[in-house]
TILUMMAR-44150 format. One record per residue (C-alpha): residue number from 1; residue in three letters; chain; y, x, z. Coordinates in steps of 0.05 Angstrom, whole numbers. Layout:
// residues N
{gulo NUM; ALA; A; {Y; X; Z}};
...
This chain:
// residues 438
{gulo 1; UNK; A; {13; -444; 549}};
{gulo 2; UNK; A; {18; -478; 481}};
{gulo 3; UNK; A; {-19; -444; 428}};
{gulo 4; UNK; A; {20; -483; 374}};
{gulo 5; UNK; A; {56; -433; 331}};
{gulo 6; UNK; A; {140; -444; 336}};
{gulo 7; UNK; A; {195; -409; 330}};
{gulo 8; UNK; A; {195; -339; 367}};
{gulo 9; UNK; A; {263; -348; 397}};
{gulo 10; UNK; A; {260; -411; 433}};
{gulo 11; UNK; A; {211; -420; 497}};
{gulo 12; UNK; A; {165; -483; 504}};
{gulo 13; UNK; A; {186; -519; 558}};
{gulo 14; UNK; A; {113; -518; 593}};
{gulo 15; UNK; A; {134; -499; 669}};
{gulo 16; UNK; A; {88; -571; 684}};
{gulo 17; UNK; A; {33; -557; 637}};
{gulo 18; UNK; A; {-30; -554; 661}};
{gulo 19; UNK; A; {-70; -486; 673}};
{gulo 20; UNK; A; {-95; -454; 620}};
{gulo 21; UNK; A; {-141; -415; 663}};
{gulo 22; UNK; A; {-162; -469; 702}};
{gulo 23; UNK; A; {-184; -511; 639}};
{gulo 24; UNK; A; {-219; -459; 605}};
{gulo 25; UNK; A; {-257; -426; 670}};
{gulo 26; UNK; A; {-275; -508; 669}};
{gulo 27; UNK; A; {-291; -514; 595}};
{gulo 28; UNK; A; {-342; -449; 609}};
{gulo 29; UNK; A; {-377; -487; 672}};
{gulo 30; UNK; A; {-381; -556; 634}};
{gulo 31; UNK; A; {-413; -516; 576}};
{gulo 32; UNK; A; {-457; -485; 619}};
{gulo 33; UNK; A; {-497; -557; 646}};
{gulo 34; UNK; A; {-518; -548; 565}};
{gulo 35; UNK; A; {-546; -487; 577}};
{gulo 36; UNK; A; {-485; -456; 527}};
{gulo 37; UNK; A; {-452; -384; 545}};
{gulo 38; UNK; A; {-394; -353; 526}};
{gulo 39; UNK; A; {-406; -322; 461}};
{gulo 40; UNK; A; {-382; -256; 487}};
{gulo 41; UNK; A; {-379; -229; 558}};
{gulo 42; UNK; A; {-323; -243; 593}};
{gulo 43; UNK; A; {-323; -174; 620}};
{gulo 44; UNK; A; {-272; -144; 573}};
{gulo 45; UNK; A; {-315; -71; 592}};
{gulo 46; UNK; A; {-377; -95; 566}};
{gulo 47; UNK; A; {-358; -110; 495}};
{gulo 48; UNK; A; {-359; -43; 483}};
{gulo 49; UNK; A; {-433; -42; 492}};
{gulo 50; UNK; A; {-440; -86; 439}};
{gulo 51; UNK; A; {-392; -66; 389}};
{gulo 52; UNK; A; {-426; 5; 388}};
{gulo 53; UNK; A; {-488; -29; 358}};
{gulo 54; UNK; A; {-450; -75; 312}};
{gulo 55; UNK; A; {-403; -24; 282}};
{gulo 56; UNK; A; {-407; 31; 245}};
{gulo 57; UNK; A; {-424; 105; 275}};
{gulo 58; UNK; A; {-359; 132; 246}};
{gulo 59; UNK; A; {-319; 64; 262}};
{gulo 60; UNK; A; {-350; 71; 333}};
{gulo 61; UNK; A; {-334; 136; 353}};
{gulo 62; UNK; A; {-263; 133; 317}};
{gulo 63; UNK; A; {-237; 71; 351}};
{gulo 64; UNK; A; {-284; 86; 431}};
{gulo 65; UNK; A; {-262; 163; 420}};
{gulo 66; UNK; A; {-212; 206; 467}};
{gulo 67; UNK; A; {-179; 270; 469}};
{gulo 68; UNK; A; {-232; 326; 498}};
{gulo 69; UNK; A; {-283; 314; 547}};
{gulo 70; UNK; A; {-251; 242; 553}};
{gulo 71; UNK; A; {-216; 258; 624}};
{gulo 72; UNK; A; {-155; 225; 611}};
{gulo 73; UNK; A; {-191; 154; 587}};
{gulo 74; UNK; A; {-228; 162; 652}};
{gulo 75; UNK; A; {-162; 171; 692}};
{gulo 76; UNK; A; {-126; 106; 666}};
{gulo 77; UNK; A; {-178; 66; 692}};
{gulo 78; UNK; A; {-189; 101; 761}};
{gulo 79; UNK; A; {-119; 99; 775}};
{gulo 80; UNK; A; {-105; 24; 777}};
{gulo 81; UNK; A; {-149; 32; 838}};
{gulo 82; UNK; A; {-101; 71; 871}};
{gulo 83; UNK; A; {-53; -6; 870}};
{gulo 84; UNK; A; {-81; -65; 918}};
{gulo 85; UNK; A; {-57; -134; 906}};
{gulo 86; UNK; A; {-44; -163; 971}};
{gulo 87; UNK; A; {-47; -235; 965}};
{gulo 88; UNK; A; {-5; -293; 1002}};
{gulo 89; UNK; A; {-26; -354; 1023}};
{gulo 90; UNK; A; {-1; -425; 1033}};
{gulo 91; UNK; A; {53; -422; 976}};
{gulo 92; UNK; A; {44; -484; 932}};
{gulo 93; UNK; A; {19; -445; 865}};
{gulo 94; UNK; A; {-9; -504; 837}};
{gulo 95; UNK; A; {44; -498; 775}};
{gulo 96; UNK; A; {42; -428; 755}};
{gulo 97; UNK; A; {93; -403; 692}};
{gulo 98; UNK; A; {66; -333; 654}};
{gulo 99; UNK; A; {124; -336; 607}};
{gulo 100; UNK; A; {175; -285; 596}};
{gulo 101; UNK; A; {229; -255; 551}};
{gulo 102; UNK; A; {233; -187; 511}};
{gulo 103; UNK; A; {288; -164; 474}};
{gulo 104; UNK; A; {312; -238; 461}};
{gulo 105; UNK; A; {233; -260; 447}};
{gulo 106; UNK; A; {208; -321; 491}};
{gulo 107; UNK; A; {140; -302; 499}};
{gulo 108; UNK; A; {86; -353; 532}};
{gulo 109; UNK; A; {56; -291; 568}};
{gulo 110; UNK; A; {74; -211; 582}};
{gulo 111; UNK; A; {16; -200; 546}};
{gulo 112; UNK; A; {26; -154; 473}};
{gulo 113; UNK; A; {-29; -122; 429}};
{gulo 114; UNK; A; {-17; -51; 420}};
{gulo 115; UNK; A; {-20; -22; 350}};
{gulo 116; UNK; A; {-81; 6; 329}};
{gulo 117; UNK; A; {-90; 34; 263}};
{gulo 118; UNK; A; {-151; 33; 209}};
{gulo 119; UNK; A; {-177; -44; 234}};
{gulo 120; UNK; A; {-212; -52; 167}};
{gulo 121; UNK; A; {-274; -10; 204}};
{gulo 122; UNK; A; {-281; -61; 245}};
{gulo 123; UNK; A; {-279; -117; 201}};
{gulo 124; UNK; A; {-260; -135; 135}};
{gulo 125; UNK; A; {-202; -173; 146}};
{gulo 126; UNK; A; {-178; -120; 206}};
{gulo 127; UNK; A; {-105; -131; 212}};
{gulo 128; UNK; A; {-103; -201; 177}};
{gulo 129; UNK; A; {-160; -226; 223}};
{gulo 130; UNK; A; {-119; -199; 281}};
{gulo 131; UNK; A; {-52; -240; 262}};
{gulo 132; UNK; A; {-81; -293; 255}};
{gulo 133; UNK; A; {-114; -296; 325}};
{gulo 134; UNK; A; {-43; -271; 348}};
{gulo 135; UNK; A; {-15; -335; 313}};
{gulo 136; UNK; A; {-57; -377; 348}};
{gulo 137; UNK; A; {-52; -350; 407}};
{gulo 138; UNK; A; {31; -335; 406}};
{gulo 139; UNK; A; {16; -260; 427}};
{gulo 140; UNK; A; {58; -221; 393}};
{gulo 141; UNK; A; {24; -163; 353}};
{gulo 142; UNK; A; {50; -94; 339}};
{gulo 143; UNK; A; {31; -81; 266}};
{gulo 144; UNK; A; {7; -11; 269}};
{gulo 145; UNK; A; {42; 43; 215}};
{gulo 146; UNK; A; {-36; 60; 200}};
{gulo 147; UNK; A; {-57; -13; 179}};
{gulo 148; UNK; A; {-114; -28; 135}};
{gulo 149; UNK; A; {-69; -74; 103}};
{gulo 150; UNK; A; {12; -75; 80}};
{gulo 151; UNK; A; {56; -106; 140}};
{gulo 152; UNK; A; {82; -163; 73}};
{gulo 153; UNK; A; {9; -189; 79}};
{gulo 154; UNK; A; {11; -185; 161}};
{gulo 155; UNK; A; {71; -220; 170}};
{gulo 156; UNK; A; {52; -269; 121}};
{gulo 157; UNK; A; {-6; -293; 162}};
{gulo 158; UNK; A; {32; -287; 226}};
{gulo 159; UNK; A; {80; -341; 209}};
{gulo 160; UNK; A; {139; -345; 258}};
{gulo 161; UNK; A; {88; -318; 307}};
{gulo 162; UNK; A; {127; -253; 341}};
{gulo 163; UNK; A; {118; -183; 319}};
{gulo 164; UNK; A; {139; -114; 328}};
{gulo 165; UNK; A; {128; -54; 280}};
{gulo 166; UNK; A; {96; 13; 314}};
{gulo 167; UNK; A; {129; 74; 262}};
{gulo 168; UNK; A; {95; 142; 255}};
{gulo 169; UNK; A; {155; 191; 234}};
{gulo 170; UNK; A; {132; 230; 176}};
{gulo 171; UNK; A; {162; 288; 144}};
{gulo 172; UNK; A; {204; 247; 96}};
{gulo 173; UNK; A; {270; 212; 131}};
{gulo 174; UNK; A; {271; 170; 58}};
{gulo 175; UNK; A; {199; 141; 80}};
{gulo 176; UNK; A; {214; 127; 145}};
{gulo 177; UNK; A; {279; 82; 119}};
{gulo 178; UNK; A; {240; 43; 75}};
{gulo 179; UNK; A; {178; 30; 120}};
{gulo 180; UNK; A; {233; -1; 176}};
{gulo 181; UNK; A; {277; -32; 131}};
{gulo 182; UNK; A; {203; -64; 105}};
{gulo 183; UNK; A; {191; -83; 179}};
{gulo 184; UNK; A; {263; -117; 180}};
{gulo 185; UNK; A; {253; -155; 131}};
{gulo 186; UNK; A; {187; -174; 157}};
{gulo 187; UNK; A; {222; -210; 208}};
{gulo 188; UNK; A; {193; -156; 258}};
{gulo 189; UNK; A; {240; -157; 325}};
{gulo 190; UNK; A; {230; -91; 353}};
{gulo 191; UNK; A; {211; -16; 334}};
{gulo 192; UNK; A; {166; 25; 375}};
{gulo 193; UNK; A; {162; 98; 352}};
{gulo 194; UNK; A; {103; 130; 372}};
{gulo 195; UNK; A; {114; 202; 398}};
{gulo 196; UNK; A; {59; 224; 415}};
{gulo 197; UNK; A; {14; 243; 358}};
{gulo 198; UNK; A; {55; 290; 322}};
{gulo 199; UNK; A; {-14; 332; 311}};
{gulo 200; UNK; A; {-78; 286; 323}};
{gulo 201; UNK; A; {-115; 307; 394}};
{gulo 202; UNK; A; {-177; 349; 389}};
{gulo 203; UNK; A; {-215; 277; 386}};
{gulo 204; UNK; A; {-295; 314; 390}};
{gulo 205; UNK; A; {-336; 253; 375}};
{gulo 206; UNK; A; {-290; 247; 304}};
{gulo 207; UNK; A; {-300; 319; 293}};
{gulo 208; UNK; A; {-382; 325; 306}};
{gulo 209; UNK; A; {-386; 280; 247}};
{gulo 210; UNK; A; {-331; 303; 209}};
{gulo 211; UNK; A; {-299; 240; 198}};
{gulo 212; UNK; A; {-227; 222; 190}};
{gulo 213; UNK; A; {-214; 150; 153}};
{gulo 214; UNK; A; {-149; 173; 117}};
{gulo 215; UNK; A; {-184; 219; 82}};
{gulo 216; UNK; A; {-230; 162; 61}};
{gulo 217; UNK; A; {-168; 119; 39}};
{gulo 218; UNK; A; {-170; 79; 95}};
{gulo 219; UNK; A; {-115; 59; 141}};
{gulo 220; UNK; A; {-60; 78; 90}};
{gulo 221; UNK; A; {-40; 12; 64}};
{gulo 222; UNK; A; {37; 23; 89}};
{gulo 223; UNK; A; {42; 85; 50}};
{gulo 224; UNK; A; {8; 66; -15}};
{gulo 225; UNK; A; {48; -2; -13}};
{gulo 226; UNK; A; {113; 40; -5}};
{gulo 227; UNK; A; {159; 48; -59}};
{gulo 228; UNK; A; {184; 108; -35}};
{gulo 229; UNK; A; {109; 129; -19}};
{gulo 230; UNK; A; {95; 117; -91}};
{gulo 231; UNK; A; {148; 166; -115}};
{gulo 232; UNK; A; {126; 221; -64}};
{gulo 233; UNK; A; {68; 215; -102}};
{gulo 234; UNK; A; {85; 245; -173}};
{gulo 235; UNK; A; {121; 305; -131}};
{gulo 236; UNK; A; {84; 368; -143}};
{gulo 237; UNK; A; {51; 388; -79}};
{gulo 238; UNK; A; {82; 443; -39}};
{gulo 239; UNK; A; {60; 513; -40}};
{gulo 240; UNK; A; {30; 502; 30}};
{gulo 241; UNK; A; {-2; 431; 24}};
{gulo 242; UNK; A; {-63; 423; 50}};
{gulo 243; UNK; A; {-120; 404; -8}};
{gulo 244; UNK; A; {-180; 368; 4}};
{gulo 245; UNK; A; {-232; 418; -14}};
{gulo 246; UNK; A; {-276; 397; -90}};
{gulo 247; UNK; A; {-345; 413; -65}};
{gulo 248; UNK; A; {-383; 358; -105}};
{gulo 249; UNK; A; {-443; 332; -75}};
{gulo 250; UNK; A; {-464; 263; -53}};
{gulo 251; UNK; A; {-420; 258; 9}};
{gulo 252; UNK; A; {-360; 283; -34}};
{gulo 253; UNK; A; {-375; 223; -93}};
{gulo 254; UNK; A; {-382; 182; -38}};
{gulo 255; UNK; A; {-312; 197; -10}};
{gulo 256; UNK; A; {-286; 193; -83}};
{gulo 257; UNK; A; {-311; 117; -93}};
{gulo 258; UNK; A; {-290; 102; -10}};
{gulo 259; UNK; A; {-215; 127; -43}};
{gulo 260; UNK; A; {-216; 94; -104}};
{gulo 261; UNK; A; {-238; 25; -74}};
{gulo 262; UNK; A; {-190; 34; -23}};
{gulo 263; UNK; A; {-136; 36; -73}};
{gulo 264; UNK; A; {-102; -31; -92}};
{gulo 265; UNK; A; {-110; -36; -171}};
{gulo 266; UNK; A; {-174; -41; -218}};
{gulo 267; UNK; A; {-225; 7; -200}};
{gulo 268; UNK; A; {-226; 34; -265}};
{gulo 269; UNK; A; {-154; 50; -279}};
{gulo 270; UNK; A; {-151; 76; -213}};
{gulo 271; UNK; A; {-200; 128; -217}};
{gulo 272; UNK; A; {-179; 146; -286}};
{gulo 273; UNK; A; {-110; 158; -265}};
{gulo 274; UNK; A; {-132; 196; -193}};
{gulo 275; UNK; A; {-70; 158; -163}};
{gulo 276; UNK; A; {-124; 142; -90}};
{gulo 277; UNK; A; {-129; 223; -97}};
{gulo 278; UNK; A; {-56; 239; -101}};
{gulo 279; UNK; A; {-44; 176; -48}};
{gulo 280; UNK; A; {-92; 217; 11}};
{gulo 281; UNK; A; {-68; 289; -13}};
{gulo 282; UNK; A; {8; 264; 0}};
{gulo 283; UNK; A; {-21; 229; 61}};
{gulo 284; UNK; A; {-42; 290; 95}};
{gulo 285; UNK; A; {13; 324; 76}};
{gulo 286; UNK; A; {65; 274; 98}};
{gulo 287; UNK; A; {35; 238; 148}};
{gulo 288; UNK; A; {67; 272; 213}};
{gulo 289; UNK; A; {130; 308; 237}};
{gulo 290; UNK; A; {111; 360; 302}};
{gulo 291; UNK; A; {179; 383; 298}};
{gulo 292; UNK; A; {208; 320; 319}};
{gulo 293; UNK; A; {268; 324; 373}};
{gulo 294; UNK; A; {311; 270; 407}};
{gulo 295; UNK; A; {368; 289; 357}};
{gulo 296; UNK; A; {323; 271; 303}};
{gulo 297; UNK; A; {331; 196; 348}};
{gulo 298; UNK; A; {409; 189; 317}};
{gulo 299; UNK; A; {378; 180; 248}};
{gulo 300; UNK; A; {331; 118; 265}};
{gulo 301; UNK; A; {396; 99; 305}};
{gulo 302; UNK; A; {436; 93; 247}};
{gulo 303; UNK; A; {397; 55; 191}};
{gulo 304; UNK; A; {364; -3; 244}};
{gulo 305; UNK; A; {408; -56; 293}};
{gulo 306; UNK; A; {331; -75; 315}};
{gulo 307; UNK; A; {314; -56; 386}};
{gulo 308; UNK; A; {280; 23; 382}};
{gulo 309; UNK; A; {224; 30; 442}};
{gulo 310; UNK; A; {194; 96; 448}};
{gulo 311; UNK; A; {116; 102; 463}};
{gulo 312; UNK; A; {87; 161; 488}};
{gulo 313; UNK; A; {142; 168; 544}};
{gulo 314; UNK; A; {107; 192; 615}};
{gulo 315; UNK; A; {164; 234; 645}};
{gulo 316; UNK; A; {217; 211; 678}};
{gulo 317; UNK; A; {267; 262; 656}};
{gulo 318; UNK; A; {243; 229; 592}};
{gulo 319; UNK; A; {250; 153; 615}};
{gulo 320; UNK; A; {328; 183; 625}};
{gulo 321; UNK; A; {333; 222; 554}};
{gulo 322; UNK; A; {309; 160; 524}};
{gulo 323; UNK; A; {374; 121; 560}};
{gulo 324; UNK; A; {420; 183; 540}};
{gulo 325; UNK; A; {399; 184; 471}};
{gulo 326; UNK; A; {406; 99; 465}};
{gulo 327; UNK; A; {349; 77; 456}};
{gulo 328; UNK; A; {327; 8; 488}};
{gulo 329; UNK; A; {260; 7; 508}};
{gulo 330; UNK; A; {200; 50; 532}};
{gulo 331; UNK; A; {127; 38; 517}};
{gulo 332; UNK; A; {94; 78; 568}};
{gulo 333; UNK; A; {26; 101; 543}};
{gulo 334; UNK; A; {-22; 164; 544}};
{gulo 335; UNK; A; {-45; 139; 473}};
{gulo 336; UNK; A; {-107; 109; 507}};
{gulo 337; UNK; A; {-129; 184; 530}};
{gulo 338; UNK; A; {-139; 194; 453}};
{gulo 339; UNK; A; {-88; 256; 454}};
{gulo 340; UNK; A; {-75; 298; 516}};
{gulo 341; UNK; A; {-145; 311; 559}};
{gulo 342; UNK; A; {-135; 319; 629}};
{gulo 343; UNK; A; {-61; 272; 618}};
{gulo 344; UNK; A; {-37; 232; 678}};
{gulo 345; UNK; A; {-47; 170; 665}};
{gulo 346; UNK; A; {11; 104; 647}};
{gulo 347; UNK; A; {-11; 68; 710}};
{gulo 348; UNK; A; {5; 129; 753}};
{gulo 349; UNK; A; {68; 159; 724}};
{gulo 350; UNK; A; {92; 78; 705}};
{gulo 351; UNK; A; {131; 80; 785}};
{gulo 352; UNK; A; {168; 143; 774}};
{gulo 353; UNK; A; {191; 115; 701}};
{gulo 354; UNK; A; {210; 45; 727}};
{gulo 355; UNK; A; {253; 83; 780}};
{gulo 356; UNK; A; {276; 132; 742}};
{gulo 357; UNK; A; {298; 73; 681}};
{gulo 358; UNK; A; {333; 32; 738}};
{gulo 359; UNK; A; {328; -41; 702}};
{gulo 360; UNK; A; {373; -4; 646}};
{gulo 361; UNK; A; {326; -22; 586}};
{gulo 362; UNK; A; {248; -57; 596}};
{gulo 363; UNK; A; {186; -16; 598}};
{gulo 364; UNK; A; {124; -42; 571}};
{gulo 365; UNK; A; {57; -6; 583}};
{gulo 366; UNK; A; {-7; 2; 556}};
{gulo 367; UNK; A; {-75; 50; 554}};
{gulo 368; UNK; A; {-132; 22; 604}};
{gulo 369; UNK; A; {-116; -51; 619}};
{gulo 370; UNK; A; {-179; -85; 622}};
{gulo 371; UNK; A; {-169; -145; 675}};
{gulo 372; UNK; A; {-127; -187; 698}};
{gulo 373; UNK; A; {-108; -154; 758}};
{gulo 374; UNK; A; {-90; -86; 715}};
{gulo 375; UNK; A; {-36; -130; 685}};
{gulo 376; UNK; A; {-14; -154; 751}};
{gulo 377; UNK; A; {-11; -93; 781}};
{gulo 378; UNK; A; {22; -66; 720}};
{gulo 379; UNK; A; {80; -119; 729}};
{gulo 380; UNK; A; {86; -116; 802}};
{gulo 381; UNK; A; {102; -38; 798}};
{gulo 382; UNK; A; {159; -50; 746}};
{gulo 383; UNK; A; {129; -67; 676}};
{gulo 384; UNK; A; {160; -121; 641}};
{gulo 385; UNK; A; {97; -126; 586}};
{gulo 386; UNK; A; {38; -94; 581}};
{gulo 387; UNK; A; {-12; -82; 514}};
{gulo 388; UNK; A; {-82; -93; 506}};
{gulo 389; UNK; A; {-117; -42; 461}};
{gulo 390; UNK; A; {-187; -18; 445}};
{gulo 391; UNK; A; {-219; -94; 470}};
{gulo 392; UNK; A; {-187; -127; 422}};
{gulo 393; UNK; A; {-218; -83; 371}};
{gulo 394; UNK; A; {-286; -93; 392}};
{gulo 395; UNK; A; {-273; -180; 392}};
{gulo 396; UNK; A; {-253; -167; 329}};
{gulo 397; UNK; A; {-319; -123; 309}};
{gulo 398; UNK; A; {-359; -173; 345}};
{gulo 399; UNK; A; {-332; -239; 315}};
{gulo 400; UNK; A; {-274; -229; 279}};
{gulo 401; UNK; A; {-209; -270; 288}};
{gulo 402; UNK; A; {-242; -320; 334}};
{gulo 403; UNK; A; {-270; -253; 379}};
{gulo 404; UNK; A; {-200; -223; 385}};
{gulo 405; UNK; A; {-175; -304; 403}};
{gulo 406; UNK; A; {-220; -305; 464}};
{gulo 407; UNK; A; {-208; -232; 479}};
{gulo 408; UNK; A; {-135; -261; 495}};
{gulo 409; UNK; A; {-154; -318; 521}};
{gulo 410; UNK; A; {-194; -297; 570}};
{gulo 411; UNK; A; {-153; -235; 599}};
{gulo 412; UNK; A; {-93; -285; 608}};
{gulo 413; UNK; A; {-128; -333; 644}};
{gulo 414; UNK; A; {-159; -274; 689}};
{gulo 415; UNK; A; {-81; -255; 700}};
{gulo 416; UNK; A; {-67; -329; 715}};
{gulo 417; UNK; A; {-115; -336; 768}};
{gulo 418; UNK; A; {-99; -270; 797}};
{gulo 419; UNK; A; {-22; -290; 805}};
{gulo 420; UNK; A; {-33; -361; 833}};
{gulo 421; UNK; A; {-89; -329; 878}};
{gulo 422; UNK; A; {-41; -274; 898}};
{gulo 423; UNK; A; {6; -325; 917}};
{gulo 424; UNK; A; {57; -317; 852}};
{gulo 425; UNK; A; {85; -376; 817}};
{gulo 426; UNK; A; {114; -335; 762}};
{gulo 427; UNK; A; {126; -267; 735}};
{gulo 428; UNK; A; {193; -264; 766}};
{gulo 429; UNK; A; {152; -262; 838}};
{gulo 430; UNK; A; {105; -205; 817}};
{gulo 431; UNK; A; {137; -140; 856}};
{gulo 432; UNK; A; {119; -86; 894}};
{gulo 433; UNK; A; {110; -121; 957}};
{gulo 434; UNK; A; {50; -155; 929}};
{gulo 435; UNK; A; {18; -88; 926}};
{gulo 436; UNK; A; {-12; -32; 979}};
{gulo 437; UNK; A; {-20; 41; 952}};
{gulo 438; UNK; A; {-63; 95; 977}};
């Protein structure tokens, strides 16, 4: 796997390349007659261990948080257990291929990381950081609608690396427009609407401190960098809109400078003219659309030729909506357990959706990989890519762009070693015959 960065569309020929996985689980052994270990454990669980004393409280709980008592974060990871790899022997896998195709993108692995928003509490560089790992790696990112940073400045770093662009649907149709004809021209290949946070979960560990980052500033650089955003702005708020209360105190000045620094511009102008204010109060009041319906669908239909996935999908009558309604791709996801408690989980429902879709459009899934042998498993039941979420995050807490580089590096050479252990040569052999259930 080539981590040069070329063009998206055309595959490396690499089927004779040597491992990847072999060469690094080597590289970690040689290191080791030094007395050198990996900087961070390989163990993509244990990051989070040390992230939680690296990052903020607030930044913590935000990005670790789920919906509830955390049932449904609990469930994504139990139910992989319910799928046994059932490896084959004798095979010659001594030349193994991870690449694949999506949507017309040769990708050097199945392997996407799934957008998630406000990176800038992680580190300062958050989404930029992030590209450029994904550059060097050739992992395609999908830049999420809540970036700490505008998807120009994303794309910029990413090169002619592959990426997708995750939308939130707001209440205005003239924002949504201009934030995918933005992603267009980013040279992003696919949108992937997210569904299912219409209305934010009741997330408890955000709410016993009290802490949501928009209201900080943070996270909103597509809106503030949108011209259409920007006009929404000087519209006189709505009878109904919701206005942050004027209490002042220390934690309110406090939230006044976090807005005001936020906001691109001088510091000075900006908090003379209260345009960070105005950009949070339109924010909240924009920000999401809960009555959303798959009519709504023929809009984003008409105004984008790019491929549409839709991400929240765990139903199969769904899956076949989704078909009906022409769209061409599902991202199957329970939001990482951040939004339903007590949700089934991707893993379990992904079966019924891969039936149910029929090879008609691709599935990709996401919310609990941790291994390699979630990704197989995800694959062998039907997935054609799966997306890597909250460890990421924490490489990137832990040591920026380089963390989130070996966070990819080493789940894909886990996956390697799975498939050629399993008996797989490439992703084309990864079914469900490799697998037992219970």
């Amino acid at each position: 796997m080539s981590t040069e960065t070329t063009s998206p569309t055309s595959r490396p020929a690499h089927i004779t390349r040597r491992s990847l996985a072999l060469e690094r689980q080597r590289d970690i052994y040689l290191s080791g007659i030094s007395g050198k270990t990996p900087n961070l454990p390989l163990d993509l669980n244990k990051l989070e261990a040390l992230a939680e004393k690296k990052m903020d409280r607030e930044a913590f709980a935000y990005i670790r948080g789920g919906a509830g008592l955390g049932s449904t974060m609990t469930q994504n990871r139990q139910d992989f257990q319910s799928f046994r790899i059932i490896p084959r022997m004798l095979r010659d896998v001594s030349v193994r291929d991870t690449s694949t195709e999506l949507f017309g993108m040769a990708l050097d692995s199945p392997l996407l990381l799934s957008p998630i928003g406000v990176l800038e509490m992680a580190h300062k560089y958050g989404d930029l950081a992030v590209a450029q790992a994904c550059r060097e790696t050739r992992t395609p990112m999908i830049i999420s609608n809540q970036a700490s940073y505008p998807m120009e400045e994303i794309c910029e770093v990413l090169g002619t690396s592959p990426r997708w662009f995750q939308l939130y649907w707001s209440k205005s149709n003239k924002l949504v427009e201009s934030l995918v004809k933005r992603a267009q021209n980013c040279g992003c290949s696919a949108i992937v609407v997210t569904l299912d946070t219409t209305m934010l979960g009741w997330r408890m560990e955000d709410l016993d401190l009290g802490y949501l980052p928009f209201l900080r500033g943070k996270g909103i650089a597509q809106y503030v960098s949108d011209p259409i955003f920007q006009k929404l702005m000087d519209i006189p708020p709505a009878p109904d809109a919701v206005e942050p209360p004027r209490k002042i105190n220390f934690s309110s000045i406090k939230t006044l400078f976090q807005q005001v620094s936020n906001y691109p511009g001088g510091f000075w102008e900006t908090l003379k003219s209260q345009r960070s204010m105005k950009a949070v109060k339109t924010f909240i009041n924009v920000y999401s659309r809960p009555s959303l319906t798959w009519e709504d669908l023929a809009f984003l239909r008409d105004i984008t030729e790019l491929p549409i996935l839709l991400k929240g999908i765990l139903h199969p009558e769904d899956a076949q909506m989704a078909i009906d309604y022409g769209m061409d791709g599902l991202l199957v996801s329970n939001h990482g357990g951040r939004q339903v408690d007590g949700s089934v989980s991707a893993i379990e429902m992904l079966p019924e959706l891969v039936d149910a879709v029929a090879g008609r459009i691709p599935i990709v899934m996401d919310s609990g990989i941790r291994c390699g042998a979630d990704v197989f498993k995800a694959l062998a039941v039907g997935a054609q890519g799966v997306c890597l979420g909250r460890p990421y995050v924490y490489g990137l807490a832990l040591e920026g762009a380089a963390g989130v580089q070996a966070v990819i590096h080493n789940l894909l050479s886990d996956f390697e070693l799975n498939m050629g252990l399993a008996g797989c040569r490439n992703l084309e052999e990864i079914n469900r015959d490799c697998l037992k259930t219970s």
